[in-house]
N, C-alpha and C positions, 0 to 999 in steps of 0.2 A: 879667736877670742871667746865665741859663746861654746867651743870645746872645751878649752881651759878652765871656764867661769862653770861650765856644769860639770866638771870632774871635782874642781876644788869645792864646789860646794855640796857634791854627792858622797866624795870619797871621805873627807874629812867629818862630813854635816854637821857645816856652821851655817846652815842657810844666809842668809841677805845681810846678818847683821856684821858681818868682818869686813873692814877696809878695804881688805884687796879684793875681795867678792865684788862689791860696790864700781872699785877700779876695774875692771876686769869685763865686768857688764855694761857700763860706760862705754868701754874700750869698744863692746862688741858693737853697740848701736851704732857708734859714731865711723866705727873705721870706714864705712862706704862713703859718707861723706868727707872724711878727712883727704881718702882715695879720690874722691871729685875734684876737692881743689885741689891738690896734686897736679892732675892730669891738666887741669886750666889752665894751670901757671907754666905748665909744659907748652900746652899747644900758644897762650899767649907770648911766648918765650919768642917760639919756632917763627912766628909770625912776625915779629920784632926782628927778626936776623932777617930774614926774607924781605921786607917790605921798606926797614928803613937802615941807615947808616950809625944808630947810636952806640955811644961806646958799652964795654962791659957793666962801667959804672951806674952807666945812665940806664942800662936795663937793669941794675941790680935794683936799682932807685924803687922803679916801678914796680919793678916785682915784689919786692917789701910792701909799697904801699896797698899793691890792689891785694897781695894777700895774707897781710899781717893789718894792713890800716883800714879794711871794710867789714861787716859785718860776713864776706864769705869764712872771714876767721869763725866768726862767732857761731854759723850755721854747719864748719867743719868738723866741731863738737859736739853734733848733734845728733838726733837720729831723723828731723824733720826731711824732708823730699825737697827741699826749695834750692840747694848747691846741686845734685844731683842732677833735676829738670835743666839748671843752668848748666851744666856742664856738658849735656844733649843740642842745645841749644847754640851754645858756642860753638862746637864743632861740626855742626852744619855748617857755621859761616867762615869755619876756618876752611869747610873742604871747598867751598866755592870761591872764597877768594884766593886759596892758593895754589888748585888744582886747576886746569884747563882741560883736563880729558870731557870726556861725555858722558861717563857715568857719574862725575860727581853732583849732580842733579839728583838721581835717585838715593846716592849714600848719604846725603844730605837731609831728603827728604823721611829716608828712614830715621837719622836722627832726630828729626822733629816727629814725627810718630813716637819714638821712643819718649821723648821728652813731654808728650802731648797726654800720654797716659802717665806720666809722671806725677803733670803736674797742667793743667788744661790751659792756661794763657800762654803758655808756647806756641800756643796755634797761631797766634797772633804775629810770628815772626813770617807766615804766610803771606799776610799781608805787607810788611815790608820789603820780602823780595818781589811781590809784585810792585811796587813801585820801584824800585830799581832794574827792573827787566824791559819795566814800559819806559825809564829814563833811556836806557838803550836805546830803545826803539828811539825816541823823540830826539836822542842824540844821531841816529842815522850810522848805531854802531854792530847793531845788530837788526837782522828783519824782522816782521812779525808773526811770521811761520816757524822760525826758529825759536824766537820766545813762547810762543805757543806747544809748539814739540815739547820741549825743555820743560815748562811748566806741567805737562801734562806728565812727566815720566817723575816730577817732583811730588806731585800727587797721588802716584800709584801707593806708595809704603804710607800716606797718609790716610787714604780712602781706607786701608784694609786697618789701621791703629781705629779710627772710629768704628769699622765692625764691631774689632774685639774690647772697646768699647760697652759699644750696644749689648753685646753679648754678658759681660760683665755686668752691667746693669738689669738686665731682665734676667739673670739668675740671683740676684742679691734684691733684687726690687720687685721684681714681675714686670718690670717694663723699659724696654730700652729706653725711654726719655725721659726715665727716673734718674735725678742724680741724688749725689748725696749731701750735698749744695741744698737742696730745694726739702730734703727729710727735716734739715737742721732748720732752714726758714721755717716750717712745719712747725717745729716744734717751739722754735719762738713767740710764732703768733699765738700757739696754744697758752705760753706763759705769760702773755702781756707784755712782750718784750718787744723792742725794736727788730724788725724780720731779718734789716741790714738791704740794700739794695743800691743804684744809682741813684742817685737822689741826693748826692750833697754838692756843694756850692764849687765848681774846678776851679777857681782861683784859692781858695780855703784849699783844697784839696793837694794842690800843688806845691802851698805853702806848708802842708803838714809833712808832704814827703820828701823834701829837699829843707826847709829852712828850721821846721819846730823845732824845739830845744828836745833831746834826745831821741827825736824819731826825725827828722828831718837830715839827708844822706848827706847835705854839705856843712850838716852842725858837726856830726861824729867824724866825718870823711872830710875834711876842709882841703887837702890837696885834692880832690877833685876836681873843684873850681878851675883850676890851671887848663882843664881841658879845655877851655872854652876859647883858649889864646890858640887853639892849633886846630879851631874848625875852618881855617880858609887855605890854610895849608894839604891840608885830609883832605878837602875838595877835589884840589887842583892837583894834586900828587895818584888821588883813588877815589875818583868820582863815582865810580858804582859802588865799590863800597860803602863809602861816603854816604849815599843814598841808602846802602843797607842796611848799615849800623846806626846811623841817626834817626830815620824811621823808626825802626826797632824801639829805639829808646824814647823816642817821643810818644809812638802807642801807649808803651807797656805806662809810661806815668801818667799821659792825659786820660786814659779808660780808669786807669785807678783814682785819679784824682775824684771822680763820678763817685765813688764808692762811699756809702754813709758812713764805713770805717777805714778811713784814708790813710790812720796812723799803722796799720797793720797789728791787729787788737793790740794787747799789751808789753809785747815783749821788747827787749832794747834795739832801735833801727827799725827801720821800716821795712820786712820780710817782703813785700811786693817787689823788692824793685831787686832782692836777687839777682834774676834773672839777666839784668843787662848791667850788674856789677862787674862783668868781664870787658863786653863791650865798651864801655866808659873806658876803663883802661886802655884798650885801641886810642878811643879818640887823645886820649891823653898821651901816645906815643907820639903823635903827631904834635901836640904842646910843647914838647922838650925844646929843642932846638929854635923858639921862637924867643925863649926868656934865660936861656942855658948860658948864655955868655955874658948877661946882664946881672954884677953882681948881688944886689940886693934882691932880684926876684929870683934868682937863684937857691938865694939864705933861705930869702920867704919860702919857696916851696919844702926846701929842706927841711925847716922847722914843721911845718906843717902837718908836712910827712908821719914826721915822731910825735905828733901830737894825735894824730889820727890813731897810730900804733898803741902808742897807749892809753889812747880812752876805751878801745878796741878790748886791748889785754889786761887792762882792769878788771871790764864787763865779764870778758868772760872766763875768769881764773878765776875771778871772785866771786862771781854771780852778786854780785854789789845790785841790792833792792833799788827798781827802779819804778818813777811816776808817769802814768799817762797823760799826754799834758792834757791839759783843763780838766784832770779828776785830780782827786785829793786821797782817793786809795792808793794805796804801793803795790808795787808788784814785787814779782821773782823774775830772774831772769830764767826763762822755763826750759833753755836750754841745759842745762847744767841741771845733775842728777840730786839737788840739795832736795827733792819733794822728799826724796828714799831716805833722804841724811835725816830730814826730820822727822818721817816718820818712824826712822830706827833709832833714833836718840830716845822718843816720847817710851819702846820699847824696854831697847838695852842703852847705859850709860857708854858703851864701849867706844860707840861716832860720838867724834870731836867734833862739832860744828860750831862757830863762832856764835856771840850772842846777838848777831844783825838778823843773821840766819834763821836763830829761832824766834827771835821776836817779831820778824816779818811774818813768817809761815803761820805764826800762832792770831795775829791779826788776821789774814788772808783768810782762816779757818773759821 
């Protein structure tokens, strides 16, 4: 795509302000992530056939919702790094739950390296397979020289991703324990601004990432809920996994919920919690079969479903101006490429952009 997007706009020279330029460039940033979820809904697929008996139906169900009814839609048309990290992420815990050899410990562990420089709260999926390694042990399923080996060959592709790391850091900062995290604090305190840190209230925090009205993951995503009827099930059926995917999941929201910006700054859905938008869907494979032949929770999650989908494909086809909740500024939705549309409309007349579009942006400015 960015061949195409620089030939048509070198050969012909209409630079930035033609339609399909605009398209084309879109097209470029976004296809790595649109390829991310792709590849999730692959390995979440693979995992579903492997692990449980549902029909075609019933994995069509899920497959719709976790990848038309979550915000991984909305991140597939992007160019930000947060489906990508997630898709590193996820595939570490597909090769360990569904592989038994002995290297998938290290190919694992290379994917959370890779996901670790993606995107750094991947590292935190570390700490959830350690608790699920030590539940072995405490379950008397595994010894603890074995989980010790294992862990130590999981860490080899991690130790060397924090090098190259380090290394990255101290040629762009002069110091490996520069990040760029800590530049941007920097530069907040220089303006009078909130630095941003751990410091807000984790029941607020919890409440902003799961329940607030458009950043809150079971306001926009409402079939997700249903997972929660197939957590005794996922237990007793994949108790280490069990252990690995629900850790996972309670890390990544309780360390955020700390965060002074819990709503994930201002865009639609809460970008934090990416990351285990796959993982949920596991746990919600294991939901199906507890309410599936009950007809009214059946409907219910049906409905749900397509409500999820289209609050989903509203947001993000329309880039439909959204509010952070308790501010009274609007936003854009900043994944979608409308900054280019306005600034080429202000230009040339030629982009059509809607009048939400330009009267958001012209506010914003």
């Amino acid at each position: 795509m960015q061949v195409l997007y620089y030939l048509y706009t070198n050969i012909f020279s209409v630079g930035i302000n033609g339609n399909l330029s605009i398209i084309l460039e879109s097209l470029a940033f976004s296809s790595v992530s649109s390829i991310s979820l792709f590849v999730i809904l692959i390995l979440l697929l693979k995992y579903i056939k492997n692990k449980t008996n549902l029909t075609d139906y019933q994995r069509g169900v899920v497959l719709v919702g976790v990848g038309l009814g979550t915000i991984l839609f909305t991140y597939s048309i992007s160019f930000f790094n947060h489906i990508v990290a997630a898709l590193f992420g996820f595939s570490a815990f597909y090769v360990l739950s569904i592989y038994k050899t002995k290297w998938r410990y290290f190919v694992a562990g290379f994917f959370i390296s890779l996901g670790f420089l993606t995107e750094l709260p991947v590292i935190f999926f570390c700490f959830a397979l350690l608790l699920a390694e030590i539940y072995l042990v405490l379950s008397k399923n595994k010894s603890f020289i074995s989980v010790l080996r294992d862990l130590l060959v999981f860490s080899l592709p991690i130790v060397f991703g924090i090098i190259v790391l380090f290394y990255y850091n101290y040629s762009h900062f002069g110091s490996p324990f520069i990040f760029g995290e800590m530049l941007f604090k920097a530069q907040r305190v220089e303006q009078g601004l909130n630095p941003h840190g751990f410091t807000q209230n984790p029941l607020y925090g919890v409440y902003g990432s799961l329940f607030s009205p458009l950043k809150g993951l079971f306001f926009y995503s409402p079939f997700l809920l249903f997972s929660i009827l197939g957590l005794r099930k996922f237990k007793k059926e994949q108790s280490y996994v069990f252990v690995l995917v629900v850790s996972y999941i309670l890390i990544i929201i309780l360390t955020y919920s700390f965060w002074s910006d819990c709503f994930g700054a201002t865009v639609f859905g809460d970008r934090y919690l990416v990351n285990i938008l796959p993982f949920l869907g596991v746990v919600l494979v294991y939901s199906i079969p507890k309410f599936w032949f009950n007809t009214y929770l059946r409907n219910l999650f049906l409905f749900t479903v397509l409500v999820s989908v289209l609050s989903i494909l509203a947001n993000s086809f329309t880039g439909i101006a959204q509010g952070k909740y308790g501010k009274c500024k609007t936003y854009l939705n900043t994944y979608t490429p409308y900054h280019r549309i306005y600034d080429n409309y202000i230009v040339s007349p030629k982009i059509k952009a809607s009048p939400v579009i330009i009267a958001t942006m012209h506010d914003a400015f």
